[in-house]
N, CA, C and O atoms as CSV, one atom per row, in Angstrom:
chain,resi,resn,atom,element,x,y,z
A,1,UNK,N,N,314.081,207.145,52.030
A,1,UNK,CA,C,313.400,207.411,53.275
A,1,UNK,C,C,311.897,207.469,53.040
A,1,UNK,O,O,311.596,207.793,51.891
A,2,UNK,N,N,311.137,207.287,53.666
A,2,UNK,CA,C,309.422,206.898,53.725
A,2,UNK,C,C,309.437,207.864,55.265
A,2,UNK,O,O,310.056,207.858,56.329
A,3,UNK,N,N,308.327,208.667,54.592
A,3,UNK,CA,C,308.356,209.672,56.048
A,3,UNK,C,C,306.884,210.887,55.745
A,3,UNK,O,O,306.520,211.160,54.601
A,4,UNK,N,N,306.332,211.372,56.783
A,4,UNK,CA,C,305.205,211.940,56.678
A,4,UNK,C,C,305.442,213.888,56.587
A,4,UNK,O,O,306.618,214.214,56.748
A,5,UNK,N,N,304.995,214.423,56.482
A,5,UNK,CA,C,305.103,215.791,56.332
A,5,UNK,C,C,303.974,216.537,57.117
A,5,UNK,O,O,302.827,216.337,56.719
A,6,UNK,N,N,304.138,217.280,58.068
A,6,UNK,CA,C,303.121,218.203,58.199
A,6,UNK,C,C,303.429,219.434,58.133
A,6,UNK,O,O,304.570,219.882,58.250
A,7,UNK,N,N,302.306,220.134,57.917
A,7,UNK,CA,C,302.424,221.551,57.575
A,7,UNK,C,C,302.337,222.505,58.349
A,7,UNK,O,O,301.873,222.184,59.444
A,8,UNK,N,N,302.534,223.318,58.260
A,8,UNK,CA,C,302.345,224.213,59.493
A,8,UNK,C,C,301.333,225.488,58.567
A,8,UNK,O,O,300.549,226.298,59.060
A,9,UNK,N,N,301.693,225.296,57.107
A,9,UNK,CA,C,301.105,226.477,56.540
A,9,UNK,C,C,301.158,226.193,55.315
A,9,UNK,O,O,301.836,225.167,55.271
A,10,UNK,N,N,300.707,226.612,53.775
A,10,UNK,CA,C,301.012,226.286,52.552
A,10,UNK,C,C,299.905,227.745,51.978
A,10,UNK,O,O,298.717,227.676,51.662
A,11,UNK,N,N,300.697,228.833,51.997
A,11,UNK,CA,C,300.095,230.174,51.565
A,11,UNK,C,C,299.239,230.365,52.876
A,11,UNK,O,O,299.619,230.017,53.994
A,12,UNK,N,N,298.214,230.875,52.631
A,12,UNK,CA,C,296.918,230.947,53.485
A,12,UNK,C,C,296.239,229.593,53.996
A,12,UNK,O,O,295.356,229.641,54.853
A,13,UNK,N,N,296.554,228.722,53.601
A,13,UNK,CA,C,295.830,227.430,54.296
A,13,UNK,C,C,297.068,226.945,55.335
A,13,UNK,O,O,298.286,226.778,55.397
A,14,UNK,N,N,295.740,226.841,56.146
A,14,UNK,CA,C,296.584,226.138,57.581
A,14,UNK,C,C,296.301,224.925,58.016
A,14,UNK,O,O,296.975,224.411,58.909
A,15,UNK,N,N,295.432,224.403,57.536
A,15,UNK,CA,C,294.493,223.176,57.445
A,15,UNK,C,C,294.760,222.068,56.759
A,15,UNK,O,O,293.699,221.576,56.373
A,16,UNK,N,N,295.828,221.354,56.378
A,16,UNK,CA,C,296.358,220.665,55.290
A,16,UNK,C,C,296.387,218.920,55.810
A,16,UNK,O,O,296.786,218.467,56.883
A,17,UNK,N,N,296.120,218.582,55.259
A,17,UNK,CA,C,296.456,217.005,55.600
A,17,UNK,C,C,298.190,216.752,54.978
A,17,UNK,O,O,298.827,217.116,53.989
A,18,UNK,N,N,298.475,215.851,56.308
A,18,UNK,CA,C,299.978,215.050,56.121
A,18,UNK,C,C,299.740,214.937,54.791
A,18,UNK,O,O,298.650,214.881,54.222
A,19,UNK,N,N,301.129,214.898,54.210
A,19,UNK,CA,C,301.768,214.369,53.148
A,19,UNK,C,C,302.835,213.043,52.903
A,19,UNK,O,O,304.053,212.985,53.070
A,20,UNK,N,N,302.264,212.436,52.630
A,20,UNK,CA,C,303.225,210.840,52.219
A,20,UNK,C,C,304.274,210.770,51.457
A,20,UNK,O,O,304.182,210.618,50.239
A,21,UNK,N,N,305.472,210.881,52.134
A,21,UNK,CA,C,306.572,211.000,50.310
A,21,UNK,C,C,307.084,209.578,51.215
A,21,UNK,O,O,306.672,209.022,52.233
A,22,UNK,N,N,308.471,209.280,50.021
A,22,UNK,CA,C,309.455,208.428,50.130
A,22,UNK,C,C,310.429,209.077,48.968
A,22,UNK,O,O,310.155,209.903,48.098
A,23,UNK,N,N,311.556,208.462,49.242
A,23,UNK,CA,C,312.804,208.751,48.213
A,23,UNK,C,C,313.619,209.746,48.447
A,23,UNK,O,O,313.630,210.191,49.595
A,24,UNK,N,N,314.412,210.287,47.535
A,24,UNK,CA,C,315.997,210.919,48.214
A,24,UNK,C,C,315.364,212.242,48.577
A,24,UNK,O,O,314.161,212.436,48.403
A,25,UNK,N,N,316.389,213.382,49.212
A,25,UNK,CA,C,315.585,214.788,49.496
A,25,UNK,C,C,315.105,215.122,48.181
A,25,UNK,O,O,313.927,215.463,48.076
A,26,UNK,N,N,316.028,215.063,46.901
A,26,UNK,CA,C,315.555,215.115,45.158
A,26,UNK,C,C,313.623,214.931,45.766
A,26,UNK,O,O,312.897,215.733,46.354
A,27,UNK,N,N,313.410,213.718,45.338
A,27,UNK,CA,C,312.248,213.005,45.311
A,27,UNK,C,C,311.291,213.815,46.232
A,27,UNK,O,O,310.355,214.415,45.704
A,28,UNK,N,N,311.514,213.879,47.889
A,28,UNK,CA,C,310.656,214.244,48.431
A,28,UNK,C,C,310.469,215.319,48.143
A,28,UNK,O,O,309.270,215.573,48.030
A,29,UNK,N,N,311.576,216.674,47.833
A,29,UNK,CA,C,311.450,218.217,47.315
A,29,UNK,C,C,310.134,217.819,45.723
A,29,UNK,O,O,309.223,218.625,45.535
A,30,UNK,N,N,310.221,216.995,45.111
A,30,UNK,CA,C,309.334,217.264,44.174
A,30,UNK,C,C,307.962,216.744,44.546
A,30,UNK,O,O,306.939,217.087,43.953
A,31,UNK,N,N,307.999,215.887,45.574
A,31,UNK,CA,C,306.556,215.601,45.723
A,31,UNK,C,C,305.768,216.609,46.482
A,31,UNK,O,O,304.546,216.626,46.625
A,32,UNK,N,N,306.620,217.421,46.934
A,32,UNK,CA,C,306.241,218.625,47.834
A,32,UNK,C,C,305.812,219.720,46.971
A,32,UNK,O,O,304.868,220.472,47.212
A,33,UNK,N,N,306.779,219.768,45.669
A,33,UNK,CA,C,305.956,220.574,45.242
A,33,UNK,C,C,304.932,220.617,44.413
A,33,UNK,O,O,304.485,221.689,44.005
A,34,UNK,N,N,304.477,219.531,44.092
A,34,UNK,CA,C,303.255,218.789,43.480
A,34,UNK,C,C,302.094,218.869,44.051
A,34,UNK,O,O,300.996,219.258,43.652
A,35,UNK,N,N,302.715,218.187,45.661
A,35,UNK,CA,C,301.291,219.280,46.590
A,35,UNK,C,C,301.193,220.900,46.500
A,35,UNK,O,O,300.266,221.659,46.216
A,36,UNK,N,N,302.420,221.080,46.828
A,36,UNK,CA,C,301.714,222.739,47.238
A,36,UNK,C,C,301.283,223.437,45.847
A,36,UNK,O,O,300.417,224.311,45.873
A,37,UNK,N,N,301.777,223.120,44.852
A,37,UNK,CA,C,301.264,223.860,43.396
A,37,UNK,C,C,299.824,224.117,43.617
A,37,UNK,O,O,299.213,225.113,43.229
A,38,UNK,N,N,299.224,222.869,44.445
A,38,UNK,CA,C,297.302,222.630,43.837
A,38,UNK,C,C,297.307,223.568,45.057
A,38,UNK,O,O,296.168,223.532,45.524
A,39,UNK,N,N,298.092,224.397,45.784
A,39,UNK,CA,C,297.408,225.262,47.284
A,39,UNK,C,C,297.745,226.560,46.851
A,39,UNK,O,O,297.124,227.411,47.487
A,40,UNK,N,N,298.691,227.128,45.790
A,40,UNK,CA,C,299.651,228.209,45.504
A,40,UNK,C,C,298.988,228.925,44.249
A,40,UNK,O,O,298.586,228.116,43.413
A,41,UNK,N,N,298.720,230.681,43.828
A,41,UNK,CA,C,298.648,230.475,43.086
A,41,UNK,C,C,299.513,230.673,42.258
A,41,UNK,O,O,299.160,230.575,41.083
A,42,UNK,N,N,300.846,230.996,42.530
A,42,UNK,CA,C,301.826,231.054,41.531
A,42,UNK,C,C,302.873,229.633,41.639
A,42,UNK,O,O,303.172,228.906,42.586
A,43,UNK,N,N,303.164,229.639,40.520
A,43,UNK,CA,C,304.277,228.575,40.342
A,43,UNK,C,C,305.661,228.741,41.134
A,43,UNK,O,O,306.395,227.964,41.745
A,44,UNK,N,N,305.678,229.982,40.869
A,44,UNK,CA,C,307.230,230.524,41.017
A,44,UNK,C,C,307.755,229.929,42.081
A,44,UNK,O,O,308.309,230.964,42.452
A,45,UNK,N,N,308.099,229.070,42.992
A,45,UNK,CA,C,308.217,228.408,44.195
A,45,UNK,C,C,309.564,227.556,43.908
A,45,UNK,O,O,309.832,226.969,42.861
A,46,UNK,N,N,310.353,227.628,45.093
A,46,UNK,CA,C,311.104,226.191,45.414
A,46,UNK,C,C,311.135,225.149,46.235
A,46,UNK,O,O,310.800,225.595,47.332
A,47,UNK,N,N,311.265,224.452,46.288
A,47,UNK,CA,C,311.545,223.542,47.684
A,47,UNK,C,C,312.485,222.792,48.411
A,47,UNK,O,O,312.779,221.708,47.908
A,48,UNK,N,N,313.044,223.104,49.495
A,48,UNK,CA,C,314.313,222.448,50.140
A,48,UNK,C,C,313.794,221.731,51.260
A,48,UNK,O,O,312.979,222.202,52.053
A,49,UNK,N,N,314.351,220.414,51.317
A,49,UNK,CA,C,314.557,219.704,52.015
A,49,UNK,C,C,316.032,219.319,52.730
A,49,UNK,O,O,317.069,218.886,52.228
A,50,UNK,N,N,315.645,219.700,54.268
A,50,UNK,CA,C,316.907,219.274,55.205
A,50,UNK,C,C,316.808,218.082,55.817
A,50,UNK,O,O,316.081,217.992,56.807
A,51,UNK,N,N,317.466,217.046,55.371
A,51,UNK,CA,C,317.219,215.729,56.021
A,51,UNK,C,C,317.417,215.467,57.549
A,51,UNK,O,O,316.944,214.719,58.405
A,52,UNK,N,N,318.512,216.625,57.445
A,52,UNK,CA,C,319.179,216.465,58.990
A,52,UNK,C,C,318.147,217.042,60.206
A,52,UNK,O,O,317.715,216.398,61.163
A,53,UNK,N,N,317.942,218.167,59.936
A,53,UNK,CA,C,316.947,218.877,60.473
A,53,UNK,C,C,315.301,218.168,60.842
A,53,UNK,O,O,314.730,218.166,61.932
A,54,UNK,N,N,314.763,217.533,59.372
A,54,UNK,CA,C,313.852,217.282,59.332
A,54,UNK,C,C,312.643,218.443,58.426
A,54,UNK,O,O,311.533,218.220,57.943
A,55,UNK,N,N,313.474,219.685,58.495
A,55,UNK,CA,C,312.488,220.599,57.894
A,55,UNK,C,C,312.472,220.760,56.253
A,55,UNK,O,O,313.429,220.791,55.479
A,56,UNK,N,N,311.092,220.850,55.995
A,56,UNK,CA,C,310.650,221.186,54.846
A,56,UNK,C,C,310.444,222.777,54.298
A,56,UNK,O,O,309.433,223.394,54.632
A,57,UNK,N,N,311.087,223.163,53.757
A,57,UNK,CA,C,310.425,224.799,53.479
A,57,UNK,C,C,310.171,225.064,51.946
A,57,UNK,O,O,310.896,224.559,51.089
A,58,UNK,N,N,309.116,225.873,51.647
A,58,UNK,CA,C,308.342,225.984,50.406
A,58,UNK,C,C,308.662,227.435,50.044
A,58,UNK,O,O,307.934,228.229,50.639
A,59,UNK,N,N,309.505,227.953,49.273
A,59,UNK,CA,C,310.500,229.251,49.092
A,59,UNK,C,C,309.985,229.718,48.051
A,59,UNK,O,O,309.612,229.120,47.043
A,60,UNK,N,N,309.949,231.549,48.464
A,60,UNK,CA,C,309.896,232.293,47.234
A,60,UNK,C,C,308.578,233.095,47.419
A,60,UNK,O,O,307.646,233.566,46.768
A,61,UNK,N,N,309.017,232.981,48.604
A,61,UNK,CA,C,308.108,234.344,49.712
A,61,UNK,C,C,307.710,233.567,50.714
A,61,UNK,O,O,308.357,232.589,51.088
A,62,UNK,N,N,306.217,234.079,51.407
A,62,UNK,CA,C,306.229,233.429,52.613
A,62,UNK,C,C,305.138,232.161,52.654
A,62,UNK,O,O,304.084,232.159,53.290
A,63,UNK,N,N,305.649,231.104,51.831
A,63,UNK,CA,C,305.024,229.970,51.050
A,63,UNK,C,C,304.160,228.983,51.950
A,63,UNK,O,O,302.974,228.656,51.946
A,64,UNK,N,N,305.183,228.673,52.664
A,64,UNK,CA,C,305.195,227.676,54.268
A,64,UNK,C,C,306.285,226.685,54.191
A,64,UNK,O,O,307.240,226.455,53.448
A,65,UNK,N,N,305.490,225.945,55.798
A,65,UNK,CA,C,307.275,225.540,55.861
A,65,UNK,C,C,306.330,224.071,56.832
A,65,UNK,O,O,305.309,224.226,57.503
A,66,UNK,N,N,307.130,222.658,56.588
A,66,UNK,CA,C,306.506,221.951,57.102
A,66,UNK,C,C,308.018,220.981,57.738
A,66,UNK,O,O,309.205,221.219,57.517
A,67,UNK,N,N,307.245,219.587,58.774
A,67,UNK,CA,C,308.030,219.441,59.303
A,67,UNK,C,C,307.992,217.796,59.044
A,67,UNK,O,O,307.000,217.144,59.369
A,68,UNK,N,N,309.096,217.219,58.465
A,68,UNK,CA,C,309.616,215.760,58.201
A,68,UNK,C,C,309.267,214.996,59.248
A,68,UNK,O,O,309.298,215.642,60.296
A,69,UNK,N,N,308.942,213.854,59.379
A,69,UNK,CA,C,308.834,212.410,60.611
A,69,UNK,C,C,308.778,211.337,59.926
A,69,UNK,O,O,307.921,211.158,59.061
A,70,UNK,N,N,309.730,210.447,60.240
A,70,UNK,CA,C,309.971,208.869,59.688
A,70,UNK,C,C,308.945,208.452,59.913
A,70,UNK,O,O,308.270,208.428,60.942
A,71,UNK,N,N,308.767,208.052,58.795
A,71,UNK,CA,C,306.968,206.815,59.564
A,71,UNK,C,C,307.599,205.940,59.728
A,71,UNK,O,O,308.706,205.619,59.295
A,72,UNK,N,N,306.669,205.329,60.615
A,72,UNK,CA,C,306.687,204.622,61.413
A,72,UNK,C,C,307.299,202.871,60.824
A,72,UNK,O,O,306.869,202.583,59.707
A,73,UNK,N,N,307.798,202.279,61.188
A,73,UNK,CA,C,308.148,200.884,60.062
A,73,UNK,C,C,306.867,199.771,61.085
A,73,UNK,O,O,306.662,198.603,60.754
């Protein structure tokens, strides 16, 4: 899947530019957390991706939580 991410939040920043992933929920959960590492200052974090839903959430307190959209073909 090729699809955009927005955020609603990532710690204290609310201000985030879309995120570009592609690949299985695997794939997109790690590109997610590649971004949010450089916004977080702890590591300790997970990330789940619901394909069905569309939602993104960044776990392991109140991290943020963003929201999946197919780009566009």
């Amino acid at each position: 899947m090729n699809g955009v991410i927005h955020f609603e939040r990532i710690g204290r920043e609310h201000d985030l530019a879309p995120l570009a992933v592609s690949g299985s929920p695997d794939d997109i959960a790690e590109q997610v957390y590649r971004f949010a590492r450089r916004h977080l200052a702890s590591g300790f974090f997970a990330v789940s991706v619901d394909m069905a839903s569309g939602v993104v959430w960044i776990e392991g307190g109140r991290f943020g939580k963003g929201q999946l959209a197919e780009a566009a073909s």
